[in-house]
N, C-alpha and C positions, 0 to 999 in steps of 0.2 A: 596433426593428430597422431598419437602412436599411444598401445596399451599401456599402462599403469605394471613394469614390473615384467615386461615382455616375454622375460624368460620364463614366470611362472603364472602367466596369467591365464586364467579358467577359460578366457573366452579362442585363446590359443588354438589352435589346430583341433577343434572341436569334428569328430568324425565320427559319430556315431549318436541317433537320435534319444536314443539311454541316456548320455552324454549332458546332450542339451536340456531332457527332462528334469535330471537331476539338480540343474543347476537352476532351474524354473518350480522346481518344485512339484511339477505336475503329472502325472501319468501319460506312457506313453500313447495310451487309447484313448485318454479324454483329449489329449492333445490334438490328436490324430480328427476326432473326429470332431472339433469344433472348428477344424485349419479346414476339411475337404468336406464334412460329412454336413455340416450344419448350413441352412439356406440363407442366400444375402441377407432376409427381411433380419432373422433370427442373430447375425450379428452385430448390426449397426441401425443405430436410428439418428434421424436425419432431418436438420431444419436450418431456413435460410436467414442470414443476418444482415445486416445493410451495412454497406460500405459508407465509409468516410467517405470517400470519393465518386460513391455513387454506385449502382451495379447491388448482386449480393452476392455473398460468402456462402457456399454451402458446409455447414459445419454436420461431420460424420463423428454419430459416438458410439465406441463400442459397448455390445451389452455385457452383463456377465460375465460370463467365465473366458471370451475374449479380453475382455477389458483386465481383468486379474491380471491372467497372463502377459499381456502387453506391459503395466505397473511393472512385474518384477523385473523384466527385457527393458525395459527404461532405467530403472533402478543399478541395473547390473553394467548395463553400456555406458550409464552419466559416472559411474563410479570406478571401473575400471580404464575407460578413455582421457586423456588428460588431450585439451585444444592448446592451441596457438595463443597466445594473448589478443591477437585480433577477435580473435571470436566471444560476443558478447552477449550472445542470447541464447537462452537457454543452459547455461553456465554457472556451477552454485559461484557467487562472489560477486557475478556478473550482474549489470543490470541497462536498464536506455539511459541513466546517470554516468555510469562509466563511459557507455558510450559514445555522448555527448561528449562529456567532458575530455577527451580526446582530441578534442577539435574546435578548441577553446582559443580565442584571440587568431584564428587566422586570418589569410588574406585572401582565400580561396577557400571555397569547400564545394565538393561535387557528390551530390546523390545519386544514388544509379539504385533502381529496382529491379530483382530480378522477378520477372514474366512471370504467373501461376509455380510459385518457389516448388510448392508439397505436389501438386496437382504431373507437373514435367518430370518427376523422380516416381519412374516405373517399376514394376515385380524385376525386370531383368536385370537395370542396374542397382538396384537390392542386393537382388542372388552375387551377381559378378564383384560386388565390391564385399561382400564376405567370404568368398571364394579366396579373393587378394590379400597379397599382404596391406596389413600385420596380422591381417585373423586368420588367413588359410584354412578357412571351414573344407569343410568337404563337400561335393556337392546334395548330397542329401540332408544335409545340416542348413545347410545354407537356403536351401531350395522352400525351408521349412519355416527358416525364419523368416524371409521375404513374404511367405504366406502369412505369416503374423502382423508382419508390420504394412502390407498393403490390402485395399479393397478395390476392385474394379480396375485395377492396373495402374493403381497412384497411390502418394501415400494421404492419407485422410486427415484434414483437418479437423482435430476432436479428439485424435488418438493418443495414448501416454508417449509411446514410441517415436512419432513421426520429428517432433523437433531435435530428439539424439541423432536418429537417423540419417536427418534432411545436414545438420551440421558435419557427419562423416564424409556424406557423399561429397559435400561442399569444401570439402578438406583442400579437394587437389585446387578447388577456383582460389581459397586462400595463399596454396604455397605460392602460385604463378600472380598473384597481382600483388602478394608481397615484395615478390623481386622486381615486380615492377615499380611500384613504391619506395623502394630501398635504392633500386635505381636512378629513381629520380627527385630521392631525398622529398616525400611524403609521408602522409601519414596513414593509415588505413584499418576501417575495423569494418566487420559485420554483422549485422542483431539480424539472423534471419535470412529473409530474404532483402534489409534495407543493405546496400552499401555504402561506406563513405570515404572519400577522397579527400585530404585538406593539405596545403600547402600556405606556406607562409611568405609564399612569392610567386611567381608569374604560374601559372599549370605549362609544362611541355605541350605544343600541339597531337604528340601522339599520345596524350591522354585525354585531355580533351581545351576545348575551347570556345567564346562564345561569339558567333557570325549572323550579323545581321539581327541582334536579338534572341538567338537561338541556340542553345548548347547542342555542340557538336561535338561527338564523342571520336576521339584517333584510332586508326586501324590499330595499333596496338594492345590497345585494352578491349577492343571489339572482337581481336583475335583470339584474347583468352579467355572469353565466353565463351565462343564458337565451341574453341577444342575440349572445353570443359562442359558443355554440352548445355548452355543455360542462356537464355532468353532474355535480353535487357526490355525493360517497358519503355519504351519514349518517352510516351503521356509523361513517366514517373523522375524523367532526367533533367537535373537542372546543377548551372553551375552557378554558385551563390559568394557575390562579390562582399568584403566587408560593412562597405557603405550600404547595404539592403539587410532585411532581414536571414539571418543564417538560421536553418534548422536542422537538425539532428534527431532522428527518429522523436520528433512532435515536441524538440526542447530546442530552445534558443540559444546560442552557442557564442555571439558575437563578442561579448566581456566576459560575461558569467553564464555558471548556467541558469534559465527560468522560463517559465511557463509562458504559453502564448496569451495574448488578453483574454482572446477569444476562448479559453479555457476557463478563464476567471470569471467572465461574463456569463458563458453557460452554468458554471455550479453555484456562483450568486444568486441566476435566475432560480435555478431546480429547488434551493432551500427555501426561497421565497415561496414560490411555488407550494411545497410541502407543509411550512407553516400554514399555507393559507386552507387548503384543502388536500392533503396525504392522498387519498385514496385518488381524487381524478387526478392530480397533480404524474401522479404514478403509473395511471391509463395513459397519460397522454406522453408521458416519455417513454416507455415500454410500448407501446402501440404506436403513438402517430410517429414520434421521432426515432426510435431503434426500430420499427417495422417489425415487430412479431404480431405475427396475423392474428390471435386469439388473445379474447382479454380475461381466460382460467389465467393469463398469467400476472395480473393483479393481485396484488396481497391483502391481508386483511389490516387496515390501517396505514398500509401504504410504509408497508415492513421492507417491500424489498427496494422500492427509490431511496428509503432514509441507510441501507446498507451500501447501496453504492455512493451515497453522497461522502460517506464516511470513510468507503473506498477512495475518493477523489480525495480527502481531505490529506487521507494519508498519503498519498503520492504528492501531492500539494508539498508535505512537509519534510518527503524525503528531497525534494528538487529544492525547495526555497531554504528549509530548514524551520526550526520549530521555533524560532522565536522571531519568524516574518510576519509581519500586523497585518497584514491581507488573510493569512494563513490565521491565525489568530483569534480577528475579528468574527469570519465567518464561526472559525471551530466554536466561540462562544456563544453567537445567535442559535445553533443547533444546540448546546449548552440549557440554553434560556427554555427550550422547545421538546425535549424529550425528558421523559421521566428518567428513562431507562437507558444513559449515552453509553456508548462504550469506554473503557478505562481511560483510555489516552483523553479524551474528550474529560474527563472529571478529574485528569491532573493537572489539562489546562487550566480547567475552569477554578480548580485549587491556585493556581501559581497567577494566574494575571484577571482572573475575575471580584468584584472587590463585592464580599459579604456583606450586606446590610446588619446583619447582627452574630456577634461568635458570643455562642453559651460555654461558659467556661466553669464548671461544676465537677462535686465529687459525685462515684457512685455511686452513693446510698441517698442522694437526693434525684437521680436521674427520674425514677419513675413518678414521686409523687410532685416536683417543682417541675424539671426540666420539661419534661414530655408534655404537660399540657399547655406549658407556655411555648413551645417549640408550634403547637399543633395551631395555637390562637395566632402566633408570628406568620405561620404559614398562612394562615386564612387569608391575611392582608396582602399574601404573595410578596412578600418577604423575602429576601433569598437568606437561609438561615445553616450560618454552620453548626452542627451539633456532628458530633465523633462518631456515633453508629451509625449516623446516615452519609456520611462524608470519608469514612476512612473502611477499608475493605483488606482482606488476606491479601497479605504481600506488598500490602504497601506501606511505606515509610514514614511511621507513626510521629517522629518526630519535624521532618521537616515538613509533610502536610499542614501538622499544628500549628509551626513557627509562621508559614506562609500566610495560613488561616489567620490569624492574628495580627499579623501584619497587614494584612490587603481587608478587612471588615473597619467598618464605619462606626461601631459599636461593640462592645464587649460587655457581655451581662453576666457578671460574675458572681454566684449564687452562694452565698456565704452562709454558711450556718456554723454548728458544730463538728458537723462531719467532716466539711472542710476546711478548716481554722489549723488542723492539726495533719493536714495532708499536705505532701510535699509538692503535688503535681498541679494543683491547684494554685496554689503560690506560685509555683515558678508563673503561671499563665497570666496572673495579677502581678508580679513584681516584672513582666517582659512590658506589659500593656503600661505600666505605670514609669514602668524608666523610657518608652519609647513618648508617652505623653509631654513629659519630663524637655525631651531632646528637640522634640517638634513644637513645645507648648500647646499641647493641643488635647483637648479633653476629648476621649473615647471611653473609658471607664466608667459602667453604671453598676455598681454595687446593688444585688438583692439580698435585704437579710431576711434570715431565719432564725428567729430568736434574742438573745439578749442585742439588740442593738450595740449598744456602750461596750459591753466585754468584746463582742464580736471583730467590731472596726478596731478595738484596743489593742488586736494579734498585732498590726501592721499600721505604724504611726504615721506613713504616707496616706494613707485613706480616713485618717481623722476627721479631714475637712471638707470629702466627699459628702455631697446630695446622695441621697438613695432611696430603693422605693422599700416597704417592707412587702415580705410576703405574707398573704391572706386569702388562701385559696385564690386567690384575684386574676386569673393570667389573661383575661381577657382586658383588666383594665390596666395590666401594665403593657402588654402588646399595643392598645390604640396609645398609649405614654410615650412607647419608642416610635411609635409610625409618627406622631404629630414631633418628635424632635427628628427624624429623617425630612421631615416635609419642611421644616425648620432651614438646616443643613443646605438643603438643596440638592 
């Protein structure tokens, strides 16, 4: 760990609390009096989370104008401190992917927990390690930031500050198990409080080993905990042969990186779930399975399970990547299930969900053909591309369409005068008619509007084209297309 620019960096030999305001932005009396004057209830609120592993987490938030203040102290220390490349958490760049991946194809990999990480880093080694170089605070600077970044004499989890912080203090357990690692030709990173260890051949006994079924850690690496003042968890130690499952902060590491089943299985379930019934679906993962005691934290429609399902999805696709058919599969049944999906979900559903029917029409027929035949497709639940309802600000007007076109089972192409003479339109009819063409495979249903004969006459490949005409009719051409889908198969 060392500052960004050493020589001229703000956080530098910071000695006077003017100084620190400044750069915080805040006055030095509301400073003052929200650090000493303001009462514990008044700057943290506070509630327990269930451990993975069982136990809970008491997660501390600060209110207001603590919490401001801690944001800009986070902001300030993530942006002028530059880590180690071991250090992966809490890191812009960084993520539990880098992490992992780290530790890809070995023969060895050893996890070590460290003990209550946020909870064992007190007000004193706060004060004392901004006192130190490289920041050589003063002690009245220092005395003040400590007050900032701790509650109760630890630093709180919930806080903006506490994962910049908890990384500096941890700075020195990096450099000493680096040299050990480099020593012993390893490999080593930390997300946190997880560590990891991998070697692509035997582990040295004074790192660790495994006796009688039990990973036993070497006085070595036991020692530069000690002096580094941090706490290993037993329970959390284990040394992970290739032939067993390897994991890496909750990712699989053995070949590739990938999610445990047991991940897949759980967000399988929760969507299922949600289809069936949102709201209890929502109660009983929020309640019975994460353990929040009160069910005000129930949404209305079951808003907030279908947010983190789509949280999961997206980590799903940053680990697997986006064109994995597990990852895929699901993002589409959610797809099929929400009105309202988020982007990423309606570009899946653009690129590998296959349309029942794509309207391919000009403007000036949209409102009087398109829309009510759109509205009677939908009746039958349908899945129907039409362009204002399927293409949005900022997205990619042209290869949405191409996609749309390509992946729908029908193409209803609404021919009148308005579109005979439009370029955009044709191109949509001449892509569908040369892909017909290429496949031998008829998807093209022409609707006219008006002269039939002149109409089909623009484009001599649709001569020989069936089609329906239009007749205010959209209800009878809609059951037309659904009994040629049922047709189809």
């Amino acid at each position: 760990m060392k500052l960004v620019k050493s020589d001229k960096n703000p956080l530098l030999k910071l000695s006077t609390l003017d100084d620190l305001c400044s750069l915080l932005s805040v006055k030095k009396g509301q400073l003052l009096f929200i650090c000493y004057k303001r009462s514990d209830k008044a700057k943290y609120s506070s509630f327990d989370m269930k451990k993975k592993s069982g136990g809970v987490r008491k997660i501390e938030v600060p209110i207001k104008g603590l919490g401001l203040i801690q944001k800009r102290l986070s902001v300030l220390l993530s942006e002028l401190i530059t880590f180690k490349p071991c250090v992966k958490g809490f890191v812009k760049g960084e993520s539990i992917c880098s992490n992992a991946s780290l530790h890809k194809k070995s023969k060895l990999v050893l996890n070590i927990d460290v003990q209550d990480f946020f909870g064992s880093i007190n007000f004193g080694r706060v004060r004392a390690t901004f006192m130190a170089k490289p920041f050589e605070m003063s002690n009245e600077v220092a005395t003040v930031v400590a007050q900032i970044c701790t509650f109760e004499n630890h630093l709180p989890q919930g806080a903006p500050t506490s994962p910049v912080v908890a990384n500096i203090i941890a700075s020195m357990l990096d450099n000493r198990v680096l040299r050990l690692a480099q020593k012993y030709r390893l490999k080593y990173s930390r997300y946190a409080d997880d560590i990891t260890l991998s070697s692509p051949r035997k582990f040295p006994p004074e790192v660790a080993a495994t006796v009688e079924g039990r990973t036993v850690l070497g006085e070595e690496l036991k020692t530069i905990f000690e002096k580094a003042r941090f706490v290993i968890n037993p329970n959390k130690t284990r040394l992970q042969a290739a032939n067993s499952r390897q994991e890496v902060t909750g990712l699989i590491v053995n070949k590739k990186l990938n999610i445990p089943k047991e991940y897949k299985h759980k967000l399988r379930a929760a969507i299922k779930h949600w289809i069936s019934d949102p709201v209890e679906a929502e109660r009983k993962f929020y309640v019975d399975i994460k353990g929040e005691l009160s069910e005000e934290f129930v949404s209305q429609g079951g808003e907030r399970l279908k947010n983190n399902i789509y949280g999961r999805l997206s980590f799903m696709s940053m680990v697997k990547g986006i064109d994995d058919p597990t990852y895929i599969k699901l993002a589409l049944k959610m797809a099929e299930n929400d009105n309202q999906p988020p982007k990423f979900i309606k570009t899946i559903k653009s690129e590998h969900n296959m349309y029942d029917v794509f309207l391919c029409h000009a403007a000036e027929d949209k409102e009087t053909i398109v829309r009510p035949l759109y509205d009677e497709l939908k009746k039958l639940n349908l899945n129907v591309f039409l362009d204002s309802e399927e293409i949005h600000w900022g997205d990619s007007l042209i290869d949405i369409i191409n996609r749309a076109l390509h992946k729908s089972k029908y193409v209803i192409a609404v021919m009148s005068e308005n579109s005979v003479e439009k370029k955009w339109p044709q191109k949509e009819i001449n892509a569908v008619l040369s892909n017909e063409i290429k496949h031998d495979k008829s998807k093209l249903l022409p609707l006219i509007h008006g002269n039939a004969e002149e109409i089909l006459g623009t484009n001599f490949l649709m001569s020989d084209k069936l089609y329906k005409e239009w007749e205010n009719n959209p209800e009878e051409i809609a059951q037309a297309v659904l009994k040629l889908l049922q047709k189809a198969g």
